[in-house]
PDB file of N, CA, C and O in Angstrom:
ATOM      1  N   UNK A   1      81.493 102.649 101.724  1.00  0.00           N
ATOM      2  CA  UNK A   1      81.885 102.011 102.964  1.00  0.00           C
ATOM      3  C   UNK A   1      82.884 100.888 102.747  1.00  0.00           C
ATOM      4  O   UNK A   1      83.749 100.744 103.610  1.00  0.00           O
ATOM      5  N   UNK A   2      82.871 100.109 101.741  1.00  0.00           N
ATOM      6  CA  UNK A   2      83.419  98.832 101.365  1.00  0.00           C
ATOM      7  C   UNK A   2      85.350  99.592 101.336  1.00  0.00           C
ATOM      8  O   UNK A   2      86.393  99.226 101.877  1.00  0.00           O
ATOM      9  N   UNK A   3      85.026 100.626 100.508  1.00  0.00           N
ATOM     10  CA  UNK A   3      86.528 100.883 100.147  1.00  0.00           C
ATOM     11  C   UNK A   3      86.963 102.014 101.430  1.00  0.00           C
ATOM     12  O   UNK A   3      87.924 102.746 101.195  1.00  0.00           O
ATOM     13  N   UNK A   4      86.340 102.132 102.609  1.00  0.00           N
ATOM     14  CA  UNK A   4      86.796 103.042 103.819  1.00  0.00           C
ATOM     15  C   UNK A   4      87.512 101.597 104.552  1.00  0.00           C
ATOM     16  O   UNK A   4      88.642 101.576 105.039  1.00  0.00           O
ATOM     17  N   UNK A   5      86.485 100.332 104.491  1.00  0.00           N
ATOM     18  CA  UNK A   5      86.920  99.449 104.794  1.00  0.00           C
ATOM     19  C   UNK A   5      88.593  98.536 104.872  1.00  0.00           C
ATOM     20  O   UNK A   5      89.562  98.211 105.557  1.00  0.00           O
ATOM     21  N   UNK A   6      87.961  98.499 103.651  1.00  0.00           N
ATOM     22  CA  UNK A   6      89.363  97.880 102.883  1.00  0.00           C
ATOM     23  C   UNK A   6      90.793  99.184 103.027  1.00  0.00           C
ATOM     24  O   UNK A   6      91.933  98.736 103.151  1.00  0.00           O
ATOM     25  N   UNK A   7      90.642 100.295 103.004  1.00  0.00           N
ATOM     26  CA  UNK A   7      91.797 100.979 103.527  1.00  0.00           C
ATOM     27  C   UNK A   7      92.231 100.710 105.174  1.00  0.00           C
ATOM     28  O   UNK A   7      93.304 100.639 105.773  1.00  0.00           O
ATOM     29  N   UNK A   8      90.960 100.614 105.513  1.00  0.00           N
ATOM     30  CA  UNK A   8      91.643 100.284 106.989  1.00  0.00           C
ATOM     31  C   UNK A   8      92.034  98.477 107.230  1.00  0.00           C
ATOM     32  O   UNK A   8      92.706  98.040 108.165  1.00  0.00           O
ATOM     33  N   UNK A   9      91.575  97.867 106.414  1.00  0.00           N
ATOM     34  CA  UNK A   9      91.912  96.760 106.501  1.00  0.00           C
ATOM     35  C   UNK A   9      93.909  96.854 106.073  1.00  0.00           C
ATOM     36  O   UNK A   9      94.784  96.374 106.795  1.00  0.00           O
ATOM     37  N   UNK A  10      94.081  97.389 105.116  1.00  0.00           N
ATOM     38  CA  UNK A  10      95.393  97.210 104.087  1.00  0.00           C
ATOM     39  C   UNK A  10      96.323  97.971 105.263  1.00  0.00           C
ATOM     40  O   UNK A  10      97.418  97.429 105.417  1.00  0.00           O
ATOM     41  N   UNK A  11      96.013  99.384 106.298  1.00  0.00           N
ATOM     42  CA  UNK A  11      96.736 100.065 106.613  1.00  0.00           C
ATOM     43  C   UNK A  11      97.162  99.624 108.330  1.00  0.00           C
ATOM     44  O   UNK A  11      98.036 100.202 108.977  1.00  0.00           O
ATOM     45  N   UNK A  12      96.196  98.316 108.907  1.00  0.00           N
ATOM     46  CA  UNK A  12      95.864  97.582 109.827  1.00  0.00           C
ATOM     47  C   UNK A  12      96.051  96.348 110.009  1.00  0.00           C
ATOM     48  O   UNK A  12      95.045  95.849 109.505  1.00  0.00           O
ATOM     49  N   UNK A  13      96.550  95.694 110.319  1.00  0.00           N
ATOM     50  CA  UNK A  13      96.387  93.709 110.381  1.00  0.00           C
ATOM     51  C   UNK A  13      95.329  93.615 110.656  1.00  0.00           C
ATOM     52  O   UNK A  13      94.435  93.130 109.963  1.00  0.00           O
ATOM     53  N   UNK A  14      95.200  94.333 112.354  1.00  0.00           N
ATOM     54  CA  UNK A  14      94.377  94.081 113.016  1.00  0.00           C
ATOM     55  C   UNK A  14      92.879  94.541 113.252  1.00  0.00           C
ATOM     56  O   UNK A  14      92.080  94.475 114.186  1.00  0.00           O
ATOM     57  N   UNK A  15      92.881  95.036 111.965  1.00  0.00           N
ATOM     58  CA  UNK A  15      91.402  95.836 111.432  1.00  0.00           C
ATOM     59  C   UNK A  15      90.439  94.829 110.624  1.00  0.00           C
ATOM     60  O   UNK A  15      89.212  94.921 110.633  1.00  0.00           O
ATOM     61  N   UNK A  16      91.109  93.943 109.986  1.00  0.00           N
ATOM     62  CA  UNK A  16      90.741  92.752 108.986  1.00  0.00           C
ATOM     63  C   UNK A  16      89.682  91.698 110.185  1.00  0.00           C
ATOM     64  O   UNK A  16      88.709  91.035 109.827  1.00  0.00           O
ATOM     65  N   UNK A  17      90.208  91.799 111.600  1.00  0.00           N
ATOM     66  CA  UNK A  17      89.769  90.836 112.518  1.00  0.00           C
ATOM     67  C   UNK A  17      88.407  91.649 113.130  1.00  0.00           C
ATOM     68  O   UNK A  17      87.515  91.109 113.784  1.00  0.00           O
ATOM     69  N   UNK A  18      88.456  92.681 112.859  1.00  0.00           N
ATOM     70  CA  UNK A  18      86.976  93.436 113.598  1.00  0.00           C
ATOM     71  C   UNK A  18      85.826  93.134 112.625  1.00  0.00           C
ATOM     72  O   UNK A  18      85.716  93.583 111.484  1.00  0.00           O
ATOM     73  N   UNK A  19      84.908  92.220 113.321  1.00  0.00           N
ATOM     74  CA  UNK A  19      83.593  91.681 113.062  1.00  0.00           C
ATOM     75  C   UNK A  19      83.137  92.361 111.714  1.00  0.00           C
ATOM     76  O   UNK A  19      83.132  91.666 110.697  1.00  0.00           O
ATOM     77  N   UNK A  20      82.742  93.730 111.652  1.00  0.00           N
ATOM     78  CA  UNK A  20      82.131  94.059 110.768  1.00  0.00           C
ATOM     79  C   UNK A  20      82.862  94.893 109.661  1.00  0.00           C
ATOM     80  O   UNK A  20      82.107  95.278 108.768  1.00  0.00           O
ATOM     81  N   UNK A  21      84.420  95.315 109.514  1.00  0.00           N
ATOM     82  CA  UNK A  21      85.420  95.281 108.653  1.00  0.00           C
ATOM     83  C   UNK A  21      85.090  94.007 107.894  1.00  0.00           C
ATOM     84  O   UNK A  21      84.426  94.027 106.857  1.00  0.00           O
ATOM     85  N   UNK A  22      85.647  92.728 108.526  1.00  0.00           N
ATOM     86  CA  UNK A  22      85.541  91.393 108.143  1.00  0.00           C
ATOM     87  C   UNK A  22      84.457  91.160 107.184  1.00  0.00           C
ATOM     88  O   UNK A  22      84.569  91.010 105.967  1.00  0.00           O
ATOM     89  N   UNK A  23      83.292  91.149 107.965  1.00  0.00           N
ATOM     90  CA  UNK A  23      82.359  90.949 107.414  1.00  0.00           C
ATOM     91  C   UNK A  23      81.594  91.946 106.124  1.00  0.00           C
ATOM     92  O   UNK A  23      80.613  91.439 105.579  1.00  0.00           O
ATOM     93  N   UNK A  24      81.966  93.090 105.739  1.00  0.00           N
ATOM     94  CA  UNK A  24      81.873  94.395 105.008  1.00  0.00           C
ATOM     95  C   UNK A  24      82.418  93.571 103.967  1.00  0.00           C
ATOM     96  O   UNK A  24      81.650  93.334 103.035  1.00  0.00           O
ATOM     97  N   UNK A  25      83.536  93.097 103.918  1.00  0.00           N
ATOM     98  CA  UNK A  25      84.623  92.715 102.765  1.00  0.00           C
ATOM     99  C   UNK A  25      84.450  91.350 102.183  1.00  0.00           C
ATOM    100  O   UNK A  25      84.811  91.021 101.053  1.00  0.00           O
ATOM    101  N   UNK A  26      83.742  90.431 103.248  1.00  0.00           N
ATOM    102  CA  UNK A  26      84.006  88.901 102.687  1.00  0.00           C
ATOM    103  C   UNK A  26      82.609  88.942 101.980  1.00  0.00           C
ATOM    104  O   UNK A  26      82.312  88.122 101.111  1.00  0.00           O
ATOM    105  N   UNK A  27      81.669  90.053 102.444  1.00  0.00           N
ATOM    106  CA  UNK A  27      80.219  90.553 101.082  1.00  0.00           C
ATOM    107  C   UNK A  27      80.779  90.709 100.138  1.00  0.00           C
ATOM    108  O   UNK A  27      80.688  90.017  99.124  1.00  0.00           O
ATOM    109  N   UNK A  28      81.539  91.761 100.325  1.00  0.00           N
ATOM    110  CA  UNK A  28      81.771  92.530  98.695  1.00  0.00           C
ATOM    111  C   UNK A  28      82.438  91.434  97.921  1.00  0.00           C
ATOM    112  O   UNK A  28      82.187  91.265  96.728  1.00  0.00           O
ATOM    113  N   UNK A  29      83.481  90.513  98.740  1.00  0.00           N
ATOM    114  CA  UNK A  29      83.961  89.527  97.407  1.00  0.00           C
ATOM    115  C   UNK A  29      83.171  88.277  97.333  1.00  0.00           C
ATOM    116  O   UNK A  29      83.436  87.469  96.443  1.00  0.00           O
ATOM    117  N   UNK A  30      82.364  88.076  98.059  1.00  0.00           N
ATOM    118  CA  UNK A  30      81.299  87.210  97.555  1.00  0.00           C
ATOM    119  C   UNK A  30      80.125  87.886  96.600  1.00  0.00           C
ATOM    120  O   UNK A  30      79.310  87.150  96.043  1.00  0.00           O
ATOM    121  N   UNK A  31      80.089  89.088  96.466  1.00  0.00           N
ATOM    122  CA  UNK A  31      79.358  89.575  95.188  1.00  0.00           C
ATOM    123  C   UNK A  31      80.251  89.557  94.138  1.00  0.00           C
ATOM    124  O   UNK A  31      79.947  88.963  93.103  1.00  0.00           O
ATOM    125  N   UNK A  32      81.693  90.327  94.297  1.00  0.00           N
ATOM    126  CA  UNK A  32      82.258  89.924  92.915  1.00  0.00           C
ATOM    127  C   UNK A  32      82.142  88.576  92.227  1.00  0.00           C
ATOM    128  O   UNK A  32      81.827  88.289  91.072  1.00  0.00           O
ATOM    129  N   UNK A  33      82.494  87.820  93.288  1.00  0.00           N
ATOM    130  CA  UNK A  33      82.754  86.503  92.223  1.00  0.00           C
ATOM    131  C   UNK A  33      81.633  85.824  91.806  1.00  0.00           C
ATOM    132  O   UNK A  33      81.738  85.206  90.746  1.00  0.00           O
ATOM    133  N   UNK A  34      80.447  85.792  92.472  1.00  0.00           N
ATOM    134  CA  UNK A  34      79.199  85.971  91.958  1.00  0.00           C
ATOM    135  C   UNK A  34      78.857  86.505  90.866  1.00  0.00           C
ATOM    136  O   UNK A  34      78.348  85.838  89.965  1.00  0.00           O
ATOM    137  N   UNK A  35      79.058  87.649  90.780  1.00  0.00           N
ATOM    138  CA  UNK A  35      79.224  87.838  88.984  1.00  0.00           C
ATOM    139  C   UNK A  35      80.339  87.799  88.388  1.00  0.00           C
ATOM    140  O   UNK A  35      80.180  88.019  87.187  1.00  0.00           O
ATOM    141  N   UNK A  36      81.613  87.583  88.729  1.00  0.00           N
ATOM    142  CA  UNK A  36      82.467  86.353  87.936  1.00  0.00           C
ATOM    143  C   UNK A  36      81.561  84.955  87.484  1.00  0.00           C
ATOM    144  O   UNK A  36      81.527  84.446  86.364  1.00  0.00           O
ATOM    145  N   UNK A  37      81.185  84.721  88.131  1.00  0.00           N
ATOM    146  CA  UNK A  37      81.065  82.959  88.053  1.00  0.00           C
ATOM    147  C   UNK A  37      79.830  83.036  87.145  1.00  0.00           C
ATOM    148  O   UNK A  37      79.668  82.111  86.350  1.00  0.00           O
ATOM    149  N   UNK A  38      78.699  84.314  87.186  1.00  0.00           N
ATOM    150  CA  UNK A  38      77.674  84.587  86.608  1.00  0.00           C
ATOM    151  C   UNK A  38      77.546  84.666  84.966  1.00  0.00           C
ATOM    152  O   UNK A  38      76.682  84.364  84.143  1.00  0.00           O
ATOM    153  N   UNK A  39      79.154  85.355  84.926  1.00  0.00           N
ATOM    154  CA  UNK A  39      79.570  86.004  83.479  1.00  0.00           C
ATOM    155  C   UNK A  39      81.049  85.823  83.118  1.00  0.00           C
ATOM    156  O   UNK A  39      81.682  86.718  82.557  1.00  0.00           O
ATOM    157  N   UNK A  40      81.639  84.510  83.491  1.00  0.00           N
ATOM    158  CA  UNK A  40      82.728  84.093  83.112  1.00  0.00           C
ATOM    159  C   UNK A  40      83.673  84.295  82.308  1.00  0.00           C
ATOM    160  O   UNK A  40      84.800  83.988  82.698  1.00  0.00           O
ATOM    161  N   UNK A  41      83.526  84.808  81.093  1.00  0.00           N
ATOM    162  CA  UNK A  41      83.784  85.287  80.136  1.00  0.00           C
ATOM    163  C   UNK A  41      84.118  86.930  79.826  1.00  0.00           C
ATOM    164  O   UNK A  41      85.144  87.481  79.427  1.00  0.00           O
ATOM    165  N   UNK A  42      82.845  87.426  80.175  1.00  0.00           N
ATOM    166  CA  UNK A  42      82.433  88.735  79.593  1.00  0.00           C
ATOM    167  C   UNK A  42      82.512  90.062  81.147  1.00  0.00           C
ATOM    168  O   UNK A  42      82.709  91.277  81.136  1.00  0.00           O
ATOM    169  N   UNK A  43      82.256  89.096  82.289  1.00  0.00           N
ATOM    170  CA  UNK A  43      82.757  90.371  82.928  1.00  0.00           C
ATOM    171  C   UNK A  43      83.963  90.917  83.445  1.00  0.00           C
ATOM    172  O   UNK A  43      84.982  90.332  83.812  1.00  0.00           O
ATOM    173  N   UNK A  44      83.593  92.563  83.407  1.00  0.00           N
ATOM    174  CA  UNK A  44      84.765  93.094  83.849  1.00  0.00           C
ATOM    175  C   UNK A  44      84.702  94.040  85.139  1.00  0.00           C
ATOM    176  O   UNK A  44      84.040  95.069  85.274  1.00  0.00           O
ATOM    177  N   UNK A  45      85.539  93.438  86.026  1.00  0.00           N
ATOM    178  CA  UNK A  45      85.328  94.070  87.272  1.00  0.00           C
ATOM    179  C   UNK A  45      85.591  96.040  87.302  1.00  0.00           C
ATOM    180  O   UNK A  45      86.263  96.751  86.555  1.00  0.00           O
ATOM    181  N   UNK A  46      84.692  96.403  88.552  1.00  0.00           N
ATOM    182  CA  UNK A  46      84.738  97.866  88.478  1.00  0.00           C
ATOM    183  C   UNK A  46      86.082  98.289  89.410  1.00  0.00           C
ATOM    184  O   UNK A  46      86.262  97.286  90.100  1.00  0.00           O
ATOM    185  N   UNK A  47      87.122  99.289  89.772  1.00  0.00           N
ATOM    186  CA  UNK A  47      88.000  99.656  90.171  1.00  0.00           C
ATOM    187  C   UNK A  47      87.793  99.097  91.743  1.00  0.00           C
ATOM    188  O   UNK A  47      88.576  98.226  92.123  1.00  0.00           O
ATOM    189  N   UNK A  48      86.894  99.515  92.540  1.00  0.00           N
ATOM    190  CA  UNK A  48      86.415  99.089  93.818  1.00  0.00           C
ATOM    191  C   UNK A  48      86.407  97.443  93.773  1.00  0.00           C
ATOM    192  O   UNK A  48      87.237  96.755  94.367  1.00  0.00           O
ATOM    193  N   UNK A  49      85.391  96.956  93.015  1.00  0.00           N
ATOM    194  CA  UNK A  49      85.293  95.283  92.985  1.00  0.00           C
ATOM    195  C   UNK A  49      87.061  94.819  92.756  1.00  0.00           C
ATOM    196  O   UNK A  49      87.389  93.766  93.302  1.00  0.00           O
ATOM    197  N   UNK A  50      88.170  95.602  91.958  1.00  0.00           N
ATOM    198  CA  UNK A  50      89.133  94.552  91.122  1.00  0.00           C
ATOM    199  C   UNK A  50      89.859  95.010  92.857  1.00  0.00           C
ATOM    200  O   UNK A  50      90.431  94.069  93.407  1.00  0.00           O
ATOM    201  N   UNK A  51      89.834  96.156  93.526  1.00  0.00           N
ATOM    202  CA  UNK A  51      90.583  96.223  95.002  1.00  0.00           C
ATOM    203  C   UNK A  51      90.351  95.323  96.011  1.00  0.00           C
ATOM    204  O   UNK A  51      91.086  94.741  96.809  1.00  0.00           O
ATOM    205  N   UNK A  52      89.294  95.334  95.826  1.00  0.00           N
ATOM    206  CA  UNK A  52      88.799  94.512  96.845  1.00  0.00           C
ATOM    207  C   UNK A  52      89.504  92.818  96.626  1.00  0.00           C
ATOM    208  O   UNK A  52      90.320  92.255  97.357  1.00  0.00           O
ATOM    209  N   UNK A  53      88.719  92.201  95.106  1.00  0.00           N
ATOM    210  CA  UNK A  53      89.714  91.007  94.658  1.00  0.00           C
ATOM    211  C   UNK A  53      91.100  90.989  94.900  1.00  0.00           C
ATOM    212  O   UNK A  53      91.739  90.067  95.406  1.00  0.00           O
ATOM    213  N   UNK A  54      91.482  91.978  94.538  1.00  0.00           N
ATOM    214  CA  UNK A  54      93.415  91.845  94.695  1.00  0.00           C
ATOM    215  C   UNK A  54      93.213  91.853  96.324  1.00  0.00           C
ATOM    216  O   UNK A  54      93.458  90.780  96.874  1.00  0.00           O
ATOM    217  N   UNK A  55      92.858  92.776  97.030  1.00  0.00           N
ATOM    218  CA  UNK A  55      93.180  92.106  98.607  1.00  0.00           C
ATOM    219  C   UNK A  55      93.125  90.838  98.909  1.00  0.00           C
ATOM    220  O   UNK A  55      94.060  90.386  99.569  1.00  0.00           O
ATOM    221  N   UNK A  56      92.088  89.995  98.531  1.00  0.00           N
ATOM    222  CA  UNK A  56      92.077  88.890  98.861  1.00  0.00           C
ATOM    223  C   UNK A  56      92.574  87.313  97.989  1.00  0.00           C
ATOM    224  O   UNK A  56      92.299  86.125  98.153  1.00  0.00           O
ATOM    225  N   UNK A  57      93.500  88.154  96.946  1.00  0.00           N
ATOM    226  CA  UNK A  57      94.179  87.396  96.470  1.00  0.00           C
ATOM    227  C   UNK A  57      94.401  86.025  96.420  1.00  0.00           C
ATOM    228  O   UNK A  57      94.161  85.027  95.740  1.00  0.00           O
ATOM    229  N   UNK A  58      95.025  86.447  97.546  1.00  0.00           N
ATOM    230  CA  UNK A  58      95.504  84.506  98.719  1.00  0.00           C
ATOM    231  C   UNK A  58      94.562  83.882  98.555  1.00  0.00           C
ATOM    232  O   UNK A  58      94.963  82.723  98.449  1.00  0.00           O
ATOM    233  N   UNK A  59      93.663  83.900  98.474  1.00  0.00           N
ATOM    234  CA  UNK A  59      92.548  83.194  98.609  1.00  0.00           C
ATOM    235  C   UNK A  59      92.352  82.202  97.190  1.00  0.00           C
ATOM    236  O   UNK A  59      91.748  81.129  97.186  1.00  0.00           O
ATOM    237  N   UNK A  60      92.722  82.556  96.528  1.00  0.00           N
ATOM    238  CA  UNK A  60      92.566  82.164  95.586  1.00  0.00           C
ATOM    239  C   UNK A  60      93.316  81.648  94.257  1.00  0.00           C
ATOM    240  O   UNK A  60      93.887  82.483  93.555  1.00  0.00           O
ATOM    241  N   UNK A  61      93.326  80.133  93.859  1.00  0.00           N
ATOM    242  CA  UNK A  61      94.408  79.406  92.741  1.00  0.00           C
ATOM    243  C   UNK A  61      94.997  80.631  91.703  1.00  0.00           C
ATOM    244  O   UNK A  61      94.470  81.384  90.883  1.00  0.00           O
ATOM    245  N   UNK A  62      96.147  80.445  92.117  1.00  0.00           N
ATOM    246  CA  UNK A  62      96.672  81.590  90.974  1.00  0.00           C
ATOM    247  C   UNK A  62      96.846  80.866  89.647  1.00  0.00           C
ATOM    248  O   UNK A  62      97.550  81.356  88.765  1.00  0.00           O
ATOM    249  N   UNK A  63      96.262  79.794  89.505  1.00  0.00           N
ATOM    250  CA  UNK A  63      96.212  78.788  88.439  1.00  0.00           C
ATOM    251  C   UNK A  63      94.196  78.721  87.917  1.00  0.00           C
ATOM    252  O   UNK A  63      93.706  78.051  87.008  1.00  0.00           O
ATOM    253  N   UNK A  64      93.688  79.386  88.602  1.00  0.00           N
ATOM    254  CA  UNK A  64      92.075  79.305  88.072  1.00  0.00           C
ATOM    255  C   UNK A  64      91.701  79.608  87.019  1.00  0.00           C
ATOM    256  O   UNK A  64      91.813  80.827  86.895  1.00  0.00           O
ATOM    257  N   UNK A  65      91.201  79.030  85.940  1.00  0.00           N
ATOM    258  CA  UNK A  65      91.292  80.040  84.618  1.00  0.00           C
ATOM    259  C   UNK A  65      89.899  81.592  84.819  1.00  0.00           C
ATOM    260  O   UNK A  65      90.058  82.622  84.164  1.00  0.00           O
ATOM    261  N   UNK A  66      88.798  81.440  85.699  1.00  0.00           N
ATOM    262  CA  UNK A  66      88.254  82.101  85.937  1.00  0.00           C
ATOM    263  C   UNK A  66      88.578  83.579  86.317  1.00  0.00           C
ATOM    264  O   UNK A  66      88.250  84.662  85.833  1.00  0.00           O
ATOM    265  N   UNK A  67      89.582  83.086  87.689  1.00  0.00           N
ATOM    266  CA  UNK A  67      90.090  84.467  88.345  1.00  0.00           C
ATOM    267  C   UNK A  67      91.509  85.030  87.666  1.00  0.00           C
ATOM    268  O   UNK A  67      91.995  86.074  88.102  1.00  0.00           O
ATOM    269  N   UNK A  68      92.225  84.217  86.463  1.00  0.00           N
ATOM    270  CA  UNK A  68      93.110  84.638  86.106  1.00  0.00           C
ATOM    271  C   UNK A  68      92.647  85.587  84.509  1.00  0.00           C
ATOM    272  O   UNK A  68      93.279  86.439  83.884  1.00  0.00           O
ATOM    273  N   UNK A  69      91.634  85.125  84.331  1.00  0.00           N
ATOM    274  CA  UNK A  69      90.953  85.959  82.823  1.00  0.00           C
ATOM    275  C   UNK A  69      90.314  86.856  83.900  1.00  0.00           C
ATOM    276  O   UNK A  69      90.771  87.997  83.835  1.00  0.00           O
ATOM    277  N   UNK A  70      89.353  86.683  84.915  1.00  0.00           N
ATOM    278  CA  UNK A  70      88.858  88.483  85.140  1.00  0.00           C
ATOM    279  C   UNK A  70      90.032  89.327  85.328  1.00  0.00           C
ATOM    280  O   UNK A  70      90.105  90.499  84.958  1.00  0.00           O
ATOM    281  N   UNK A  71      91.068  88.583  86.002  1.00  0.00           N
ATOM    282  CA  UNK A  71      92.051  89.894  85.765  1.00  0.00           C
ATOM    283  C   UNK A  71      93.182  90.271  84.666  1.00  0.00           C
ATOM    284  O   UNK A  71      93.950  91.230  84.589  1.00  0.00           O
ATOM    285  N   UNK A  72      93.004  89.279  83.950  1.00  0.00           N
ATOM    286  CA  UNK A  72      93.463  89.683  82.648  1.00  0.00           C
ATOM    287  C   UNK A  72      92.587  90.972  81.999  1.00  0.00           C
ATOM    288  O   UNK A  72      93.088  91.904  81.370  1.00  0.00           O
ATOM    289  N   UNK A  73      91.205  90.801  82.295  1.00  0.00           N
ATOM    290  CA  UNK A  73      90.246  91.246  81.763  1.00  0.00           C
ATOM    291  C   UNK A  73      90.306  92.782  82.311  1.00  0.00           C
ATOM    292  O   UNK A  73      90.528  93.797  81.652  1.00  0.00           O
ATOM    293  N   UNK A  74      90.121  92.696  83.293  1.00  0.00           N
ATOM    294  CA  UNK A  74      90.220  93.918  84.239  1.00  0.00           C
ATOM    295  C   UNK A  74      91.348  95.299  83.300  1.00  0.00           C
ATOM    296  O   UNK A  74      91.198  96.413  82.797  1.00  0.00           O
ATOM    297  N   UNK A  75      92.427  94.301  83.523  1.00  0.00           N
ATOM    298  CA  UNK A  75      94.049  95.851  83.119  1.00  0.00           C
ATOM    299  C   UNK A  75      93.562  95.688  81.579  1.00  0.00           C
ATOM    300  O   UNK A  75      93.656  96.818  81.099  1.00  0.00           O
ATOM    301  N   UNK A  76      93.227  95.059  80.885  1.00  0.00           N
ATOM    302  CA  UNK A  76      93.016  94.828  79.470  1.00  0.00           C
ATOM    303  C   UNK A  76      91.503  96.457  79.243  1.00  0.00           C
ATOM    304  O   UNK A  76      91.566  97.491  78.577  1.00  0.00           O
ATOM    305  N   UNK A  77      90.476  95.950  80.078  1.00  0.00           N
ATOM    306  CA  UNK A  77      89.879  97.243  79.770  1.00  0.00           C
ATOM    307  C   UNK A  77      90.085  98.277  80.770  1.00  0.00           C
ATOM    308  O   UNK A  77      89.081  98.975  80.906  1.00  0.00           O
ATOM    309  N   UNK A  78      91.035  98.591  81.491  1.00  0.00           N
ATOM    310  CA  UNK A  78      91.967  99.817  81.991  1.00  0.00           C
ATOM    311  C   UNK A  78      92.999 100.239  81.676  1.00  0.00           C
ATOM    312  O   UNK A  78      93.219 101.443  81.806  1.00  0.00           O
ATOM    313  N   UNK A  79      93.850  99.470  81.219  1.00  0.00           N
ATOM    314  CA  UNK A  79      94.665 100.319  80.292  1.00  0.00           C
ATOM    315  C   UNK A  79      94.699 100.703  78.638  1.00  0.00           C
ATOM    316  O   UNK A  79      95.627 101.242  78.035  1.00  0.00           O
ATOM    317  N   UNK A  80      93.385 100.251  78.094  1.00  0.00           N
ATOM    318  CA  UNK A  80      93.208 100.096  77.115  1.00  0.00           C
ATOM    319  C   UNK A  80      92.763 101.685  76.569  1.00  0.00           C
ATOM    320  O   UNK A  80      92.472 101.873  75.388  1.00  0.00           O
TER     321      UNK A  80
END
């Protein structure tokens, strides 16, 4: 559901503003970073969790060392 979501969010402006789109998505990245913040170091987000993060990008210091190592972390064990 999260990633039916998030397509209609990306393919929509105005899909991002419907209650439970909204709310579907601001879960899922409050679980990612939850286990970001859980496993700072060592975790690595799943394809769904790193989509979801990159949507909401903006949101977040492109200077954080947290959110800039999970996604270091991320293409490091996907293209690896």
């Amino acid at each position: 559901m999260v990633m039916q979501a998030l397509d209609m969010a990306r393919e929509s402006p105005e899909a991002e503003c419907d209650a439970k789109i909204s709310a579907l998505l601001n879960g899922a990245l409050a679980e990612v970073v939850a286990r970001l913040r859980a496993a700072p170091e060592t975790y690595v987000m799943r394809r769904d969790e790193f989509s979801v993060f990159n949507f909401f990008q903006s949101r977040f210091d492109k200077r954080d060392e947290l959110f800039m190592s999970a996604r270091r972390r991320y293409w490091w064990f996907t293209t690896a």
